[in-house]
DRENDO-1510 file (C-alpha; in Angstrom, 1 decimal, always signed):
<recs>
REC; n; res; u; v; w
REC; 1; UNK; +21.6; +6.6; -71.4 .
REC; 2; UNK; +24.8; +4.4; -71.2 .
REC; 3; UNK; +24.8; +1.2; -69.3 .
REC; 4; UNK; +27.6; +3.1; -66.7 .
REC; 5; UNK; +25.2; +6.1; -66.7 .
REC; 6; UNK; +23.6; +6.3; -62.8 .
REC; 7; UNK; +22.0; +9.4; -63.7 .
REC; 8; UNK; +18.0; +9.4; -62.6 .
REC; 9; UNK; +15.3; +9.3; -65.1 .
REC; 10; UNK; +14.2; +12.5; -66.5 .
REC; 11; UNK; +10.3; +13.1; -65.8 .
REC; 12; UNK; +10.0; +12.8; -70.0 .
REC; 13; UNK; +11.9; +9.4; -69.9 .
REC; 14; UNK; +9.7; +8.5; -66.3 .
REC; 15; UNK; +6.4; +8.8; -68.4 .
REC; 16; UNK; +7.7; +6.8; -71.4 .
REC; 17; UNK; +7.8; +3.6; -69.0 .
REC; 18; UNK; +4.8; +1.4; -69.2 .
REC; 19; UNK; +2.5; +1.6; -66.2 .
REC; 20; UNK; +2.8; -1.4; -63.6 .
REC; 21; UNK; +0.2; -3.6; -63.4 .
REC; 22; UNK; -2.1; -3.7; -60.4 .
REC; 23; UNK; -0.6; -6.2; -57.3 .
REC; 24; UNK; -3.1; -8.9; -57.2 .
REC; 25; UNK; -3.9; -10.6; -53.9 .
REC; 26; UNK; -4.5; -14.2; -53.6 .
REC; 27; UNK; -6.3; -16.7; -51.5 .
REC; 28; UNK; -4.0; -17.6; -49.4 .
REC; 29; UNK; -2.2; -14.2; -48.9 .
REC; 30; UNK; -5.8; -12.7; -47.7 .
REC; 31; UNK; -6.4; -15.7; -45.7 .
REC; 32; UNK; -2.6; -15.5; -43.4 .
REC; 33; UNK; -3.6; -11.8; -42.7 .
REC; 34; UNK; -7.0; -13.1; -41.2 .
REC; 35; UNK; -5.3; -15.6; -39.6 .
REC; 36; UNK; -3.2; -13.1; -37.8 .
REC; 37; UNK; -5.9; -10.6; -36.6 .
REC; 38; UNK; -8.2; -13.6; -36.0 .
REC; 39; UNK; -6.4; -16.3; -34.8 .
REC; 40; UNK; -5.3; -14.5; -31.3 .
REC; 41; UNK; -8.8; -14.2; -30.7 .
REC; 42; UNK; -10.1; -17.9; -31.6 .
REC; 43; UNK; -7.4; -19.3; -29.3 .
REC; 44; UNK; -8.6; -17.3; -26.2 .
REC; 45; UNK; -11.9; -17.6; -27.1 .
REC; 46; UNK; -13.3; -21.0; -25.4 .
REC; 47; UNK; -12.4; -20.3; -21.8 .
REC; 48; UNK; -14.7; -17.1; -22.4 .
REC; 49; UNK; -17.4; -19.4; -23.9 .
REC; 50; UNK; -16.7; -21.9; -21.1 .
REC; 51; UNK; -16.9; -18.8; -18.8 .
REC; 52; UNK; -20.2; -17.1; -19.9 .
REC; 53; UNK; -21.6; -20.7; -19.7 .
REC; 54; UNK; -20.6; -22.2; -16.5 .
REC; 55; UNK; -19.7; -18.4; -14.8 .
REC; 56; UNK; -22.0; -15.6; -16.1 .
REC; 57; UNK; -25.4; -17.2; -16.8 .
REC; 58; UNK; -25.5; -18.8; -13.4 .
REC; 59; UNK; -24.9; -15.6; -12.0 .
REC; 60; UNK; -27.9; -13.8; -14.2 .
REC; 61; UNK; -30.2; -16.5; -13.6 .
REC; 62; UNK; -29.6; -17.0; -9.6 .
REC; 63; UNK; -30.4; -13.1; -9.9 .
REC; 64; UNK; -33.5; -13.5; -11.6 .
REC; 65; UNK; -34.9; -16.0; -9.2 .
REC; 66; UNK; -33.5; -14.4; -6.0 .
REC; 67; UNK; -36.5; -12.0; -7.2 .
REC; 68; UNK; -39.0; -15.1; -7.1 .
REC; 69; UNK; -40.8; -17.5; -5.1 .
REC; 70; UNK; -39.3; -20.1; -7.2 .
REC; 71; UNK; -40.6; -23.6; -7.5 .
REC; 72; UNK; -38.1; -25.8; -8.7 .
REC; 73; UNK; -40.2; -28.9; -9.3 .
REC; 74; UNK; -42.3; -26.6; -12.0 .
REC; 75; UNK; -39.1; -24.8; -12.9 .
REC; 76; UNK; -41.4; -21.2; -12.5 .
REC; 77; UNK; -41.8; -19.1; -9.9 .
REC; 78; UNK; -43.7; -15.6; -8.6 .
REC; 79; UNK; -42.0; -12.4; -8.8 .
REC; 80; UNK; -42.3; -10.8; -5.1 .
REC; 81; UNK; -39.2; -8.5; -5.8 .
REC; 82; UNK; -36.8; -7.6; -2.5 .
REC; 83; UNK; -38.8; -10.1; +0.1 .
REC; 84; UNK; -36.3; -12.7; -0.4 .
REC; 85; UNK; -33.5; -9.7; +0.7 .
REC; 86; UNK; -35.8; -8.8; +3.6 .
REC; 87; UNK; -36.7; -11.9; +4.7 .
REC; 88; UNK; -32.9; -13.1; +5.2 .
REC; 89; UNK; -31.9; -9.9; +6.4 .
REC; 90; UNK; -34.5; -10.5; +9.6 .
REC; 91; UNK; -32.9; -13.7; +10.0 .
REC; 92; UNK; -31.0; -13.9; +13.8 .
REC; 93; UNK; -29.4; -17.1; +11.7 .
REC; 94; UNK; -27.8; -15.0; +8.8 .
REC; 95; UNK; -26.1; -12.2; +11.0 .
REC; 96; UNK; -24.9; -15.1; +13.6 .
REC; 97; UNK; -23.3; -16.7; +10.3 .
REC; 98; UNK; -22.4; -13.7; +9.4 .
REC; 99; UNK; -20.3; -13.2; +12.3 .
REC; 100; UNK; -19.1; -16.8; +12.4 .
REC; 101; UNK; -17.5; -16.4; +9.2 .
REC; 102; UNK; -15.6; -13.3; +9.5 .
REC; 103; UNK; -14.1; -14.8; +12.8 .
REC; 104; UNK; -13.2; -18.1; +11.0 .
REC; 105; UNK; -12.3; -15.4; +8.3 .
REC; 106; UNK; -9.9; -13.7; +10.3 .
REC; 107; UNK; -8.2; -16.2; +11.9 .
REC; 108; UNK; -7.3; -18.2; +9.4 .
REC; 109; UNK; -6.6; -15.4; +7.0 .
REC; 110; UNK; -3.9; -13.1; +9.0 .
REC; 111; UNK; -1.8; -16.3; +10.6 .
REC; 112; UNK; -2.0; -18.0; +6.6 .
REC; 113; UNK; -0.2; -14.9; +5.2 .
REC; 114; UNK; +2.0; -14.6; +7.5 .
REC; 115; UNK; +3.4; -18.3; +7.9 .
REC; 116; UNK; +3.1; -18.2; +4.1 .
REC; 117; UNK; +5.7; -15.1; +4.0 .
REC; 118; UNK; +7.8; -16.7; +6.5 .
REC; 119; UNK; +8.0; -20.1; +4.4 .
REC; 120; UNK; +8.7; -18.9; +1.6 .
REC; 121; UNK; +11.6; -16.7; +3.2 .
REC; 122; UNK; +12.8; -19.7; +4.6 .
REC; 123; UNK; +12.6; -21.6; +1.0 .
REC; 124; UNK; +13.8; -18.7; -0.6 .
REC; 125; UNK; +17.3; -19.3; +1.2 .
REC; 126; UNK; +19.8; -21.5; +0.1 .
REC; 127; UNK; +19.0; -24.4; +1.9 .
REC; 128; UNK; +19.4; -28.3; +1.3 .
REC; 129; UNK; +17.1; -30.0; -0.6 .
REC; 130; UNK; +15.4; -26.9; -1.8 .
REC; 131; UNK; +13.0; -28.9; -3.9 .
REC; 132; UNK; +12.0; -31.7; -1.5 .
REC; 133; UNK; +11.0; -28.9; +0.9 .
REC; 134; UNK; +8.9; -27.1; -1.4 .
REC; 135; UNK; +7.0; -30.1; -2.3 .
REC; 136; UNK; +6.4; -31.1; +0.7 .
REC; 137; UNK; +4.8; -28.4; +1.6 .
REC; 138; UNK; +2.2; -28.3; -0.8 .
REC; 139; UNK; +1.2; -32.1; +0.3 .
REC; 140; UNK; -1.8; -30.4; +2.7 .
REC; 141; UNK; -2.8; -29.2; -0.1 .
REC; 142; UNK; -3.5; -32.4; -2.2 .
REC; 143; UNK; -5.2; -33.7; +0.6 .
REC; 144; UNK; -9.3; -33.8; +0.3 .
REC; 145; UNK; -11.0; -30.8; +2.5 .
REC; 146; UNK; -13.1; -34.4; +3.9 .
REC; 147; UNK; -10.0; -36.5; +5.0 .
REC; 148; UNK; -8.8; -33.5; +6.4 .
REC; 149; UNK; -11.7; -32.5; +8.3 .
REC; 150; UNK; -11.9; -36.1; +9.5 .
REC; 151; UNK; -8.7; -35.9; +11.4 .
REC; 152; UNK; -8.8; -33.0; +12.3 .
REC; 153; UNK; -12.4; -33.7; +14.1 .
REC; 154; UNK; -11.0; -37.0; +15.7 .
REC; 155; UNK; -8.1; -34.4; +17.1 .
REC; 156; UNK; -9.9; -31.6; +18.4 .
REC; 157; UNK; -12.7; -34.4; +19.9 .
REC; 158; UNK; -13.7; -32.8; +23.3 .
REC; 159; UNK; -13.1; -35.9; +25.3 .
REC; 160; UNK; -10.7; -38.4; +23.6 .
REC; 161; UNK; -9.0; -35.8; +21.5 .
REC; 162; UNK; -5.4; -35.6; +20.7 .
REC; 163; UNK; -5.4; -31.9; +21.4 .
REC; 164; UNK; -6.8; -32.0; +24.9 .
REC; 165; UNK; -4.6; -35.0; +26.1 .
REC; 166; UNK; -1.2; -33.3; +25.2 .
REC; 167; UNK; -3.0; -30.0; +27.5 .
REC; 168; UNK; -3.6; -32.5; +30.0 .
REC; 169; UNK; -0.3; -33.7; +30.0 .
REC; 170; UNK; +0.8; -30.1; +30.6 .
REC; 171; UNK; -1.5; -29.4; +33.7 .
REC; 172; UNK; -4.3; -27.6; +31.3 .
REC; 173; UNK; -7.7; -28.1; +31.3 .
REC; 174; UNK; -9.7; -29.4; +28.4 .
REC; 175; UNK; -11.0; -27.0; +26.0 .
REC; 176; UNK; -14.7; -27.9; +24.5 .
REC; 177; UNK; -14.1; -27.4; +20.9 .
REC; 178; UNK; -17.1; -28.3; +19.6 .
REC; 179; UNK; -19.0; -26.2; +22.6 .
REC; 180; UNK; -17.4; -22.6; +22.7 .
REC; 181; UNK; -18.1; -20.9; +19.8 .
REC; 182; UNK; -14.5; -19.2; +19.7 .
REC; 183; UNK; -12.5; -22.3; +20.0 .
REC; 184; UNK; -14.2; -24.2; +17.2 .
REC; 185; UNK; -13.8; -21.4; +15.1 .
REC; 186; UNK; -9.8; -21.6; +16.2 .
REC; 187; UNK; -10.5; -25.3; +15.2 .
REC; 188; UNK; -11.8; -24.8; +12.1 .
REC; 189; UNK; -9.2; -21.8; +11.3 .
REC; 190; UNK; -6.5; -24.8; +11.7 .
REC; 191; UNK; -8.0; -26.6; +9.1 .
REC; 192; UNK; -7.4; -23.8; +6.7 .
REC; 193; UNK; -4.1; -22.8; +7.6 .
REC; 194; UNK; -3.2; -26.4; +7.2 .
REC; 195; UNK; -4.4; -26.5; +3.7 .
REC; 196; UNK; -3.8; -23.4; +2.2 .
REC; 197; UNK; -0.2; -21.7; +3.6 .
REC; 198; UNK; +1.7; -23.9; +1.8 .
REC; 199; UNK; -0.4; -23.2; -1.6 .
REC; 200; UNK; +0.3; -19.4; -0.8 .
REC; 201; UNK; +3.7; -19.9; +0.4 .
REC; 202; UNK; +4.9; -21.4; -3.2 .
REC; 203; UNK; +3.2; -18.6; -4.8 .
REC; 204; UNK; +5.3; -16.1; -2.4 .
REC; 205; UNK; +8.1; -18.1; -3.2 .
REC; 206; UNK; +7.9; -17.7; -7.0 .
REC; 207; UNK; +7.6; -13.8; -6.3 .
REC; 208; UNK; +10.4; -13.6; -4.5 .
REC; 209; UNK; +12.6; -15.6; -6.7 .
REC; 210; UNK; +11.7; -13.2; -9.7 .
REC; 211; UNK; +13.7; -10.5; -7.6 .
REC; 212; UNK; +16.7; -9.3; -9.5 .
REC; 213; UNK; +19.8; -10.2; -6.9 .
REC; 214; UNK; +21.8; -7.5; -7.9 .
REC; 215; UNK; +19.6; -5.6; -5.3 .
REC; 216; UNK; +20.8; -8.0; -2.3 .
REC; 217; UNK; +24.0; -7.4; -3.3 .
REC; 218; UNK; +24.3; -3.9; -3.4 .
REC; 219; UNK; +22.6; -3.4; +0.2 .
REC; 220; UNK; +25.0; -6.1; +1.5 .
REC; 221; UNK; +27.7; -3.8; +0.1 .
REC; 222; UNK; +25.8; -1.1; +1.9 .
REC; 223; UNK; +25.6; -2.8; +5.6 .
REC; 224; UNK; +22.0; -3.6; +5.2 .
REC; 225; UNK; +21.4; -7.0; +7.3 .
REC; 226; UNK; +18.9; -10.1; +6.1 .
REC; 227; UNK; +16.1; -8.0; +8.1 .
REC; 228; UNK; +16.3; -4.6; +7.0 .
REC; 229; UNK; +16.9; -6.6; +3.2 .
REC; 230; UNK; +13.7; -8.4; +3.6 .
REC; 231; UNK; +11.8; -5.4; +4.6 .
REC; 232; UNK; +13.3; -2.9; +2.1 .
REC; 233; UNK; +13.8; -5.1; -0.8 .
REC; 234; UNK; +11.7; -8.7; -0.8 .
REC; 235; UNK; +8.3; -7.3; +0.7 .
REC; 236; UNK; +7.8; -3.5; -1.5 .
REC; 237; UNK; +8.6; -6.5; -4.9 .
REC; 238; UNK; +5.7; -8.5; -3.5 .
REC; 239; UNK; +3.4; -6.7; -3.6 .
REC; 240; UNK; +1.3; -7.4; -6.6 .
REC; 241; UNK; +1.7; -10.7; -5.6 .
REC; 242; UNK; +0.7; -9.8; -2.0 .
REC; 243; UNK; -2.9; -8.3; -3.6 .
REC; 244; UNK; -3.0; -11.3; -5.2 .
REC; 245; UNK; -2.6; -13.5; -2.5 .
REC; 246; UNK; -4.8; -11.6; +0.0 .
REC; 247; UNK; -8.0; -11.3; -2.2 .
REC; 248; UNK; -8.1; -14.9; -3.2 .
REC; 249; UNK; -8.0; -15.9; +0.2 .
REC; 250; UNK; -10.8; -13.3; +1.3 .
REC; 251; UNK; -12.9; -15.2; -1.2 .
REC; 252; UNK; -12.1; -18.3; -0.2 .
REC; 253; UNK; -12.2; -17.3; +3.8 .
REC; 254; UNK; -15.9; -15.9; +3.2 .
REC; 255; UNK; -16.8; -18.8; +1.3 .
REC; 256; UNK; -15.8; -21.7; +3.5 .
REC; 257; UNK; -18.0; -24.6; +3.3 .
REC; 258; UNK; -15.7; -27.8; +3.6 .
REC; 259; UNK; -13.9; -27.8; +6.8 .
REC; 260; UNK; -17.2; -26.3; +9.4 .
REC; 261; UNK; -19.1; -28.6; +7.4 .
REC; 262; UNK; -17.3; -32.1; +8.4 .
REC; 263; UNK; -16.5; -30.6; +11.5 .
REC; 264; UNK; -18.7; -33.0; +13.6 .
REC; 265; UNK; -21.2; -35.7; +12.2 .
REC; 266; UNK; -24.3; -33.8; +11.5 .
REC; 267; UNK; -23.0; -30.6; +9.2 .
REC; 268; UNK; -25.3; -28.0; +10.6 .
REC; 269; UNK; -22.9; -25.6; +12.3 .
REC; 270; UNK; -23.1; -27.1; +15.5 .
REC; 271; UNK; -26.5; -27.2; +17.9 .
REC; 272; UNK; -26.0; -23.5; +18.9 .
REC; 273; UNK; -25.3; -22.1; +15.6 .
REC; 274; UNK; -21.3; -21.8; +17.1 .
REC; 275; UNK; -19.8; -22.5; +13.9 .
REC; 276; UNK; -22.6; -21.8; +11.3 .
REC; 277; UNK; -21.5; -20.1; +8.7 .
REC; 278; UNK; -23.1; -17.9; +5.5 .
REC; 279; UNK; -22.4; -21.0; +3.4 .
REC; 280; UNK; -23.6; -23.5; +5.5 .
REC; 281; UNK; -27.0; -21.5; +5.8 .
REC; 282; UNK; -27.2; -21.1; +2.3 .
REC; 283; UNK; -27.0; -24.5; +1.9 .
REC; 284; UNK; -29.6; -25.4; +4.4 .
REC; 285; UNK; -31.7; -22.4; +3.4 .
REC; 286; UNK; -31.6; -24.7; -0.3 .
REC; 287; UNK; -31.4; -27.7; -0.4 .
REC; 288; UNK; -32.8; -28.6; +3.8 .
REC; 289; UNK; -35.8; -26.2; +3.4 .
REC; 290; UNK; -36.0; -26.1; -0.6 .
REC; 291; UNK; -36.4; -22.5; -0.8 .
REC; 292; UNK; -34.2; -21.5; -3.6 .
REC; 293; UNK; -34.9; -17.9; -4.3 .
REC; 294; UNK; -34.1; -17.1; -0.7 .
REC; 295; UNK; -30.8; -19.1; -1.0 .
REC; 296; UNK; -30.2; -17.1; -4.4 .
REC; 297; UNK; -31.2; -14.4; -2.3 .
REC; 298; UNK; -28.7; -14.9; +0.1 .
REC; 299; UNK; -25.8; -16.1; -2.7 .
REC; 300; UNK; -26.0; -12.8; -4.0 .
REC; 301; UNK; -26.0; -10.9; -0.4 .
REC; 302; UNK; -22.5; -13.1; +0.0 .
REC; 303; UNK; -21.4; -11.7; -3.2 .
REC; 304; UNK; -21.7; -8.3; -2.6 .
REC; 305; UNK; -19.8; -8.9; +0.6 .
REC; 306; UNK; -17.2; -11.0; -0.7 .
REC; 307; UNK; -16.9; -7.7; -3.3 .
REC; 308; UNK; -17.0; -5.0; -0.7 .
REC; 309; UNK; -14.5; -7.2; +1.6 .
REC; 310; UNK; -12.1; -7.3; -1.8 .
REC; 311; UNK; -11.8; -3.6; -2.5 .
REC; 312; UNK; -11.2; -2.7; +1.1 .
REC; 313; UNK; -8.0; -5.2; +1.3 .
REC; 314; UNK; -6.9; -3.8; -2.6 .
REC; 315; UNK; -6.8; -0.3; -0.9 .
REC; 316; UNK; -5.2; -1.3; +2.3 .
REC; 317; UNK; -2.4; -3.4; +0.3 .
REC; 318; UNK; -1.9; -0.4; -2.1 .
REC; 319; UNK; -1.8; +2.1; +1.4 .
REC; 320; UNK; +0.3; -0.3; +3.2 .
REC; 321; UNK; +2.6; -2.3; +0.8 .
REC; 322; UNK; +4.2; +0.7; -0.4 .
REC; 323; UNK; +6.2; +0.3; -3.9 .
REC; 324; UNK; +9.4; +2.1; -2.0 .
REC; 325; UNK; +12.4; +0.2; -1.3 .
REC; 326; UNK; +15.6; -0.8; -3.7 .
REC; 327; UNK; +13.3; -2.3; -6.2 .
REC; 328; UNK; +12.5; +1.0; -7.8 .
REC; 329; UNK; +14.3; +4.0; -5.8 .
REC; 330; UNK; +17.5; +1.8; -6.1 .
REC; 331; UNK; +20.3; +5.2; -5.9 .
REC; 332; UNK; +22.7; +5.3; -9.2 .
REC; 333; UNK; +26.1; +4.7; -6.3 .
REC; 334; UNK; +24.1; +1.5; -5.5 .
REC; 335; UNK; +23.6; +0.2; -8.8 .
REC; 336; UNK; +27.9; +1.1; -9.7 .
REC; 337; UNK; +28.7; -0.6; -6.6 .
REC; 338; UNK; +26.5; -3.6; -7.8 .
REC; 339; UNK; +28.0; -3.4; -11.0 .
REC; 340; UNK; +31.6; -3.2; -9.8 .
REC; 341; UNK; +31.1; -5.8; -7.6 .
REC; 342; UNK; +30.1; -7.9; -10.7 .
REC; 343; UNK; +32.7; -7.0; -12.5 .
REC; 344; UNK; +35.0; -8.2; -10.1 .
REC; 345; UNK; +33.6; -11.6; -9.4 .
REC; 346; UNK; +34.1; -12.1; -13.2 .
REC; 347; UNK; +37.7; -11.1; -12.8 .
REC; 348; UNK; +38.1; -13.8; -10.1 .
REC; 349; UNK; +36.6; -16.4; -11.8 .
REC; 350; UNK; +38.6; -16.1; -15.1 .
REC; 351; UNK; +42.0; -16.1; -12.7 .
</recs>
């Protein structure tokens, strides 16, 4: 064959080459492909360490002795099986905290989400000083769950309150906060609203910024006013978000400790049991009466609630936050109008 010739090898010509020698691997070849199947793994791995320390073995070991008639000073206990269960589920204590908390629950819960939504429409607008607003309202949150339940305590005082003297001033009787079960808990609600809507709203706001604006544009092209907007386009892109938002705050509402705790001097949930809550019982069931395996007992009880309580608002966000709307039924004359629109605002702007 002539240098010029491009003509393949014959199969005679193909077997007269010499074989190739095996590829040979090194070190450090071998040791960049176990860096890239491994390495992913090492780099996630200590907050799943961290995790099965500080998260999962407490969990199996409050399990273990909520089966016990533990003794902490000699660290062993009996096994006595479901008493502990029993023994808290007779309690006229645990079902009157159990109904303490899901009022507090709900009343701080349902107005939180919906000042959160409305804050961060409001933030999500183009307004002055965007960023001053936004940071100011996460300030409650900042604030210590004890200074906050301080002031709040000095404001909804019963006699010398700030509260009951702007009623006063209005021709309406004082309201006993700290007496009538319901208005502490509205008390107490306050506190959490304070603390947490702005925390939620920024979180709303974040979602709601993600939204692509070509949407607004096209159902402003369509007539479509801020409201039907909102309702059509903001709220159906929310709502992973909106799951989000709802179960952390079920957890957090069932697991309120802080706020009916510093609520007046003695932290007991009141001298009637009218703010006592699951948490507050646990805690005296523990560390008042040292009786741990009933307060594991009763950790895990909360648990299962808290659980139960979760999947119920996943459903009910999945059956009522509805995935309709411009976000993902947008029609194809929409998105052209959008487009052309666009188009022409480009046009503009290079004239």
């Amino acid at each position: 064959m002539t240098a010029t010739d491009t003509r393949p090898a014959t199969t005679a010509e193909a077997f007269d080459q010499p074989p190739r020698p095996p590829r040979v691997i090194s070190f450090s070849q071998r040791l960049s492909k176990w860096d890239l199947k491994v390495s992913p793994y090492l780099y996630i791995s200590p907050f799943f360490i961290m995790f099965a320390i500080v998260g999962l073995f407490p969990i199996a070991y409050t399990a273990v002795i909520s089966f016990m008639d533990w003794d902490l000073v000699r660290n062993s206990g009996e096994f006595v099986g479901f008493d502990q269960y029993i023994w808290i589920l007779s309690q006229p204590h645990f079902w009157t905290a159990l109904r303490n908390t899901f009022s507090i629950f709900v009343l701080s819960s349902v107005p939180q989400l919906i000042l959160a939504i409305f804050i961060a429409a409001v933030l999500d607008r183009n307004i002055r000083a965007k960023t001053f607003w936004r940071m100011g309202v996460l300030v409650p949150y900042v604030v210590a769950p004890v200074a906050v339940g301080l002031i709040f305590n000095a404001m909804f005082a019963d006699r010398s309150g700030l509260i009951n003297s702007w009623l006063e001033l209005i021709g309406i009787s004082a309201i006993p906060w700290h007496v009538e079960p319901f208005w502490s808990h509205v008390a107490i609600a306050t506190m959490v609203n304070y603390r947490w809507v702005g925390y939620n709203a920024l979180i709303l706001l974040a979602a709601m910024q993600a939204v692509n604006r070509d949407y607004y544009e096209a159902a402003t092209v369509d007539g479509a006013g801020p409201l039907r907007q909102f309702f059509s386009i903001t709220m159906p892109s929310l709502k992973p978000t909106l799951i989000f938002v709802i179960i952390t705050s079920t957890i957090g509402g069932l697991q309120i400790f802080d706020e009916p705790r510093v609520f007046d001097q003695y932290g007991r949930g009141g001298a009637g049991q009218q703010w006592l809550t699951i948490t507050l019982y646990l805690y005296d069931i523990g560390w008042g009466q040292w009786n741990f395996g009933r307060a594991a007992a009763m950790a895990w009880i909360l648990f299962i609630i808290i659980l139960g309580i979760g999947l119920i608002n996943l459903l009910l966000t999945r059956t009522f936050v509805r995935d309709e709307g411009l976000r993902t039924e947008l029609s194809k004359r929409q998105q052209k109008q959008a487009a052309r629109t666009a188009k022409k605002q480009v046009k503009e702007s290079q004239r």
